[in-house]
N, C-alpha and C positions, 0 to 999 in steps of 0.2 A: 415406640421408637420412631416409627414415621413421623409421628403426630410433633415429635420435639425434634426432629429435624426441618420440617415442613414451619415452625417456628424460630427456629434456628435461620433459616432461610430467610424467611421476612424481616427476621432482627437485621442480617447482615445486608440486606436490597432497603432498609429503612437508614444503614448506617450512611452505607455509599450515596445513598441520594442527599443526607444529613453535609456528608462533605462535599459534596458537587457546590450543592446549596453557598455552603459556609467558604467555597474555595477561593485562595488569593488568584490575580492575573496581575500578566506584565502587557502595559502599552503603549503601543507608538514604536516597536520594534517587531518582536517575533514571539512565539509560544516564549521562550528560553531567553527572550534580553527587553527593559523596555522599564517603562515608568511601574513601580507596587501600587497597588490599590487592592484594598483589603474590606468585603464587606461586612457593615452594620447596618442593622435593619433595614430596608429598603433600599439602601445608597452605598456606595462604591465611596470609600474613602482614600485619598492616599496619607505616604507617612514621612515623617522628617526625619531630612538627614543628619542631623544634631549628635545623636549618638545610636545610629546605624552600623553596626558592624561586618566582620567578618561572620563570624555567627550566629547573625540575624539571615546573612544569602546563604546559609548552609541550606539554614530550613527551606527558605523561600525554594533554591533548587531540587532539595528534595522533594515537596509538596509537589511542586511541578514534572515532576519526575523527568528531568533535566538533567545535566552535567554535573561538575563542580561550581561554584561559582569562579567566574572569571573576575570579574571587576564589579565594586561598588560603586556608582555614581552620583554625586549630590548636585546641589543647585539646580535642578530641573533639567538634567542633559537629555530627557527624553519629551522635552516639555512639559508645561506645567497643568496641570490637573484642573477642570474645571465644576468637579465636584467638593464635595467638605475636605476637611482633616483630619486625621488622626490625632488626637488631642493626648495621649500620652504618649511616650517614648517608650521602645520594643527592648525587652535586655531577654534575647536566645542565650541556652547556652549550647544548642550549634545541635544538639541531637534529638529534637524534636521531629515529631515526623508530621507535623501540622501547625501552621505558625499562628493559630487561634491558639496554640498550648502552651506559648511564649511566656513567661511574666512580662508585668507591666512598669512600668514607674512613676514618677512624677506628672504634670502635665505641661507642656511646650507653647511656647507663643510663635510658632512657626508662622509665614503665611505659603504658598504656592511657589515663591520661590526657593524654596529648601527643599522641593519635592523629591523625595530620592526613587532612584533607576537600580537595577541591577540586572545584570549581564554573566548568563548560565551557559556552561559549552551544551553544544548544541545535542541531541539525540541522534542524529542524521550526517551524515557527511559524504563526502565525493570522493574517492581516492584513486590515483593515477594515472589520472589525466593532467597533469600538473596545473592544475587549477581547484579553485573548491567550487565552480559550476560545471565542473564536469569530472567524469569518475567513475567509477565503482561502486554501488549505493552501499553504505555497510548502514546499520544503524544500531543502537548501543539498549542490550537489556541485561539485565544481572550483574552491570557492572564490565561488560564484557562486549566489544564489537563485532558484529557479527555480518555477514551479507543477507543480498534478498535472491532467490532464483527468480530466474526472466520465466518462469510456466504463469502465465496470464497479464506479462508483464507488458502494460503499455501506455500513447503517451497521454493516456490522461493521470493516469500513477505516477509519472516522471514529473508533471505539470504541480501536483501538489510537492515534491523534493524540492523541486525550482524553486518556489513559493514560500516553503518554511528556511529555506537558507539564502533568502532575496537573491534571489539571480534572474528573476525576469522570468521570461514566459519557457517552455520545453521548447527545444528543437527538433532532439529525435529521444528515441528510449531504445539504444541499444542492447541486445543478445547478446548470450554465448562467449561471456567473458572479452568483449570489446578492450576492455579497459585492465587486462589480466585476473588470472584468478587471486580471490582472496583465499583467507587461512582460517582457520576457528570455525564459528556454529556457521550454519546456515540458517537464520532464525526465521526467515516468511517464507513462504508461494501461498502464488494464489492469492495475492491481494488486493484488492476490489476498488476503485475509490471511481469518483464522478468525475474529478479534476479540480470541484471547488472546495476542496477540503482544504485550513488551514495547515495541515501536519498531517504526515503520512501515519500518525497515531489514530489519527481521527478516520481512517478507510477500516474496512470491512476486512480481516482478516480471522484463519480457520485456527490459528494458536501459533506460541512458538516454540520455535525450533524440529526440525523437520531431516529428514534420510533427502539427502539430494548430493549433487555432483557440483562441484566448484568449478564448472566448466559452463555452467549455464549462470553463473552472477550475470546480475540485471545490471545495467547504466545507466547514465543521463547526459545530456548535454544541455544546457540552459543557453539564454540568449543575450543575457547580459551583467554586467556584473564590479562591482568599484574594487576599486585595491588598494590598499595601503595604510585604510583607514578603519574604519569600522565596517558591519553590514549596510548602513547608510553614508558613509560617509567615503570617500579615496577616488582615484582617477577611474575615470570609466570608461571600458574595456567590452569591445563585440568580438564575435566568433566570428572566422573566415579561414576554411583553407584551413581545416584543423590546428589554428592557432590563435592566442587574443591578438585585439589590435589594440591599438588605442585611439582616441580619435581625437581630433586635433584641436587647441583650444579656440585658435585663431577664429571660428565662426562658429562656436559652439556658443549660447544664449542662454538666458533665464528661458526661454519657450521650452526649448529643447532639456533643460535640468527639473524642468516642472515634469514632463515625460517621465524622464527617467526615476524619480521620485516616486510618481504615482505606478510605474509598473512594478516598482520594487518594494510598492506599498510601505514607505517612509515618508510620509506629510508634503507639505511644503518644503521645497529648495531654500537651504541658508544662505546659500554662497556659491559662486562659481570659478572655480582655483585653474589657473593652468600650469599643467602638468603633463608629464611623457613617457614615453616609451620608446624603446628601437623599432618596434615596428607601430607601425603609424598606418590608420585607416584613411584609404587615400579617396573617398567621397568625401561629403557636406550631408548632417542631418539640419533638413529646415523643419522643423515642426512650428506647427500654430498653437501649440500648451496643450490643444483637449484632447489627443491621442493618448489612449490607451497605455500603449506600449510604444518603444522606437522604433520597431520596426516597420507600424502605420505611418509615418512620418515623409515626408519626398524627401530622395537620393537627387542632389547634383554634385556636377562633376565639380570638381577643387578650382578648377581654373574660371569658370563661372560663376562661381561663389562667392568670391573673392570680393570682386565688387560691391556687394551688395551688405559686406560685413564692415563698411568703412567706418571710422568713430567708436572699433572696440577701444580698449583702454587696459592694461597693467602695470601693475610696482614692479619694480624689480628690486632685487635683493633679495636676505633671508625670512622677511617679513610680509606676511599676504597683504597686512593691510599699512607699510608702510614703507617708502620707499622713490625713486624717481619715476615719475610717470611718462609711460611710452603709450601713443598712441597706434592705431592701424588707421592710415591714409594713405590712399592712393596704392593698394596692395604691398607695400612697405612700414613694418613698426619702425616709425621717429620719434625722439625723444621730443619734448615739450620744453619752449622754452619759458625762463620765469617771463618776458615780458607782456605786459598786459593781461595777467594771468589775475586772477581773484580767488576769492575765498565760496564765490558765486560758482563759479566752474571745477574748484576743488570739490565742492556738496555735492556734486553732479557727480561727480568721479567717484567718489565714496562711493554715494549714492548704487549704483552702476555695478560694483564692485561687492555688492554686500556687505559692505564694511560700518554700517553704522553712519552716524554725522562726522563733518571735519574739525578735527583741531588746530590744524595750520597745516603752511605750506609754505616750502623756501626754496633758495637759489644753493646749487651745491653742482661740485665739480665731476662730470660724468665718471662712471667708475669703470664702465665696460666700452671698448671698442666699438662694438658691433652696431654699426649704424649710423657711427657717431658725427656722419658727416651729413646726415638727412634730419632735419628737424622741423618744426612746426610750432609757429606763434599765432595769434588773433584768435581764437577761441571765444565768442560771447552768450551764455547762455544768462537765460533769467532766474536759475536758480530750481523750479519746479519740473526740469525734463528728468526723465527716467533714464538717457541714454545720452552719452558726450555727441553724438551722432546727430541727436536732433537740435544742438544748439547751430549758429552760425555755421560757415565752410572756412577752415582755416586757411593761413598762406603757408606754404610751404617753401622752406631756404635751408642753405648749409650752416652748419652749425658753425657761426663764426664766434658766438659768444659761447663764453664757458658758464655760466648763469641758467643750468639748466634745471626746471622744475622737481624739488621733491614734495613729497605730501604726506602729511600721518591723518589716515581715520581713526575714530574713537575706536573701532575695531580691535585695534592692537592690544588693548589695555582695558582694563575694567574691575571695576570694586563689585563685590557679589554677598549678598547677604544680609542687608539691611533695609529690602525693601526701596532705595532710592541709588542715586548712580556717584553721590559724593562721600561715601562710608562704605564700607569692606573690606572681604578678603579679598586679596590685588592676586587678579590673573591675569598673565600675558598670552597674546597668543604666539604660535611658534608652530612649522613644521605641519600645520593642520590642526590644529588641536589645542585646546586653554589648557594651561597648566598654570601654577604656585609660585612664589617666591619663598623662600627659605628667611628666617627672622637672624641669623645668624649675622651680625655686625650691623644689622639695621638700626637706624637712629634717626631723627626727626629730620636730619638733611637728607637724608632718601625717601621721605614721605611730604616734603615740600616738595621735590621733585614729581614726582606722582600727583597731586593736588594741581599744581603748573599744567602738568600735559594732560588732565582732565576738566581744563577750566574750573577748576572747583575751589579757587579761593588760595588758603593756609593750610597746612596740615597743622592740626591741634596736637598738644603732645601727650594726651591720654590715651594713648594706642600701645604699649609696651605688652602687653596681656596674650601671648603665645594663641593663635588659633582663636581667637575674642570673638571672632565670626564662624567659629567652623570649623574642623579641617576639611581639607581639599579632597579629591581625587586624579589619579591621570599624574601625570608629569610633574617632577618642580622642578620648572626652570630655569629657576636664579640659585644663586648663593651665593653670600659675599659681596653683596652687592654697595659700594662705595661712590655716593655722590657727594660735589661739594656744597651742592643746598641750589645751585643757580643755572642750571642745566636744562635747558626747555623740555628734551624728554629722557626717561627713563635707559633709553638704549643708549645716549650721550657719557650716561656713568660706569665704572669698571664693574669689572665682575669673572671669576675663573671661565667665564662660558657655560653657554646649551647644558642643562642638563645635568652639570659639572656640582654635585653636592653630598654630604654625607645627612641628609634630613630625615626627618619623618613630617607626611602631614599636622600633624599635633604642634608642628614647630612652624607654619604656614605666618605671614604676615599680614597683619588688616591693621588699613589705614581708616583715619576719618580727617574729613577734609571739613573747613567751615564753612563750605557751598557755592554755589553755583556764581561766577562771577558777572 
């Protein structure tokens, strides 16, 4: 009887190493959200999003022993993969408890742009601090959330929570139900970690579930944190005074979003959005990009700052990457006017702006007040600055002309899916985030239109084929959308509005355009 338990034993420590070995990961997000890669032999492959489903992230979450799934992702949302492919398509039927146990199908001509992401609710969370970087640690087993007791609780245990839920570095690791008692199990004490541990899964714990006092739950406070958007992605928010701030766009930089990226361990910075809050961080972070964390970074005060932020630059309107262009000169945002204005100093702006190359730029009659009597002409740049700041010093006058500067970056708008930028399915962006258009009344004059404000020629009229590229993820933006063929861009033609659709991705629209003009 020993003897066949004692092998029973080694079956099961041969199986568990069997699937360590063989086990999927998610990357360029967190244990629980981020690009699939699933290994074969030696290499890390990822999988296309072609016909990735719901069913397909049941399993992937379960293996992970993760959430639900939240969200499927295609076209590379967590960037693209710089090992092989997946050369067949995945068909789960959603109750596998290992996604090597999948069947398989056919085989795909995907390349790295189709790389599909999936996003699991988390195992950890923060609760009652009205924030998810600060809270109440509960974390989730048997299906059931549970807290942790503060008996050995400290910040280097708090440091890895921070960590698996991007919120930047720990602050403190509060006792003694800081943050209120919770209700249900008590599932840890006594949990051990170094502070480099990816996930508080990954510490040294004595088992779960435990005889303790709802009076001793553990907390955390973290140190910084986005909102609005994803774990990577929304405005970004420090702690002060038990409360967030937000901090202010006006002299916030690519330096300073490189920081904050890398302590929140999400890549490179796409973009730099301004955005707000009521309460407002009333310093200046100057970072040089190779800090750590924000809090390495020198604090000056706002009114000293200021100066030294001349030649930021934003759209204004509902579109980040499209809209009239305000400069900061002279510690006042003025509008720009079209004269002596290029397509040279619009690249720079883009540029600047994260937004991709320009596709034009024109004279349009200001829409907001604010300002409106402060403006600024003579602009000259060569085309190659990183920053509207380092071209020439403008002149600044009152706005006597109504002729003031708008600009569309390629940013706005984009075909995805075929490997090149004159064919796809058309995403706009909106609100933060790419979303779809709806095929629903689409016709070759709204894909002439589209082809126009991509520089991409004609639109050919073989494109009727519902989803021909994919379906989508995230948002559809459009629906109904009605141009008369001659419209320089896409936002020129009618439409119910934002978000205003009865779709399903499967009903997504892809253009092909006949190229690059």
């Amino acid at each position: 009887m020993i003897l066949f338990r004692e092998k029973y034993r080694i079956l099961l420590d041969t199986l568990a190493i069997f699937l360590m070995i063989y086990s999927i990961r998610l990357v360029g997000g967190s244990l629980c959200s981020g690009r699939l890669e699933v290994p074969h032999g030696n290499t890390w492959h990822t999988v296309c999003d072609a016909a990735f489903d719901q069913q397909d992230a049941e399993v992937v979450c379960r293996e992970l022993n993760c959430g639900a799934p939240v969200q499927v992702l295609g076209a590379a949302a967590f960037d693209k993969g710089d090992a092989q492919m997946w050369t067949q398509e995945i068909q789960c039927r959603g109750d596998e408890y290992q996604f090597a146990l999948c069947p398989t199908s056919l085989s795909h001509n995907c390349s790295h742009d189709s790389d599909v992401s999936v996003v699991c609710a988390e195992t950890v969370r923060l609760v009652g601090g009205n924030s998810r970087c600060a809270g109440r640690v509960e974390v989730l087993h048997d299906g059931q959330w549970g807290t942790v007791c503060d008996v050995g609780w400290d910040l280097p245990d708090a440091a890895v929570v921070c960590r698996e839920l991007g919120c930047g570095e720990a602050l403190s690791a509060p006792k003694s139900a800081h943050f209120g008692e919770g209700s249900g199990p008590i599932w840890i004490s006594d949990l051990v970690c170094t502070g480099s541990e990816s996930t508080l899964m990954n510490c040294r714990l004595i088992g779960w579930g435990i005889e303790a006092n709802h009076a001793e739950d553990a907390g955390v406070i973290c140190s910084v944190r986005l909102v609005g958007g994803s774990r990577c992605s929304g405005r970004v928010e420090v702690p002060h005074n038990q409360t967030w701030m937000s901090v202010c766009d006006a002299a916030f930089d690519q330096q300073d979003a490189e920081v904050v990226c890398r302590e929140l361990d999400c890549g490179a910075p796409v973009q730099v959005l301004g955005a707000g809050s009521d309460e407002i961080w009333a310093d200046v972070f100057d970072c040089d990009g190779n800090e750590t964390k924000l809090s390495e970074c020198s604090i000056s005060s706002w009114n000293s700052s200021l100066a030294l932020h001349d030649g930021l630059v934003r759209l204004s309107g509902e579109r980040q990457c499209e809209g009239e262009v305000e400069v900061f000169v002279q510690q006042v945002w003025r509008r720009v006017l079209l004269d002596s204005w290029s397509l040279t100093e619009s690249s720079v702006v883009c540029r600047q702006l994260g937004c991709g190359s320009v596709l034009n730029f024109y004279g349009s009659s200001s829409s907001s007040p604010e300002h409106s009597h402060e403006c600024v002409t003579g602009f000259q740049c060569s085309g190659s600055e990183a920053h509207l700041g380092n071209c020439s010093s403008p002149q600044t006058l009152n706005c006597s002309s109504t002729q003031q500067l708008s600009t569309t970056c390629r940013g706005s708008i984009r075909l995805v899916g075929s490997g090149g930028d004159c064919a796809g399915r058309l995403e706009v962006f909106h609100s933060g985030s790419w979303g779809t258009v709806c095929d629903d009344s689409w016709d070759i004059k709204d894909a002439h239109v589209v082809c126009r404000q991509l520089q991409c020629g004609v639109a050919l009229s073989n494109q009727q084929v519902p989803a021909w590229f994919g379906p989508g993820s995230g948002p559809i933006w459009l629906d109904e959308v009605e141009c008369e063929g001659n419209e320089t861009s896409l936002w020129s033609c009618s439409s119910p509005g934002w978000g205003k659709h009865d779709c399903q991705h499967k009903e997504d629209v892809g253009v092909v355009c006949s190229g690059k003009q």
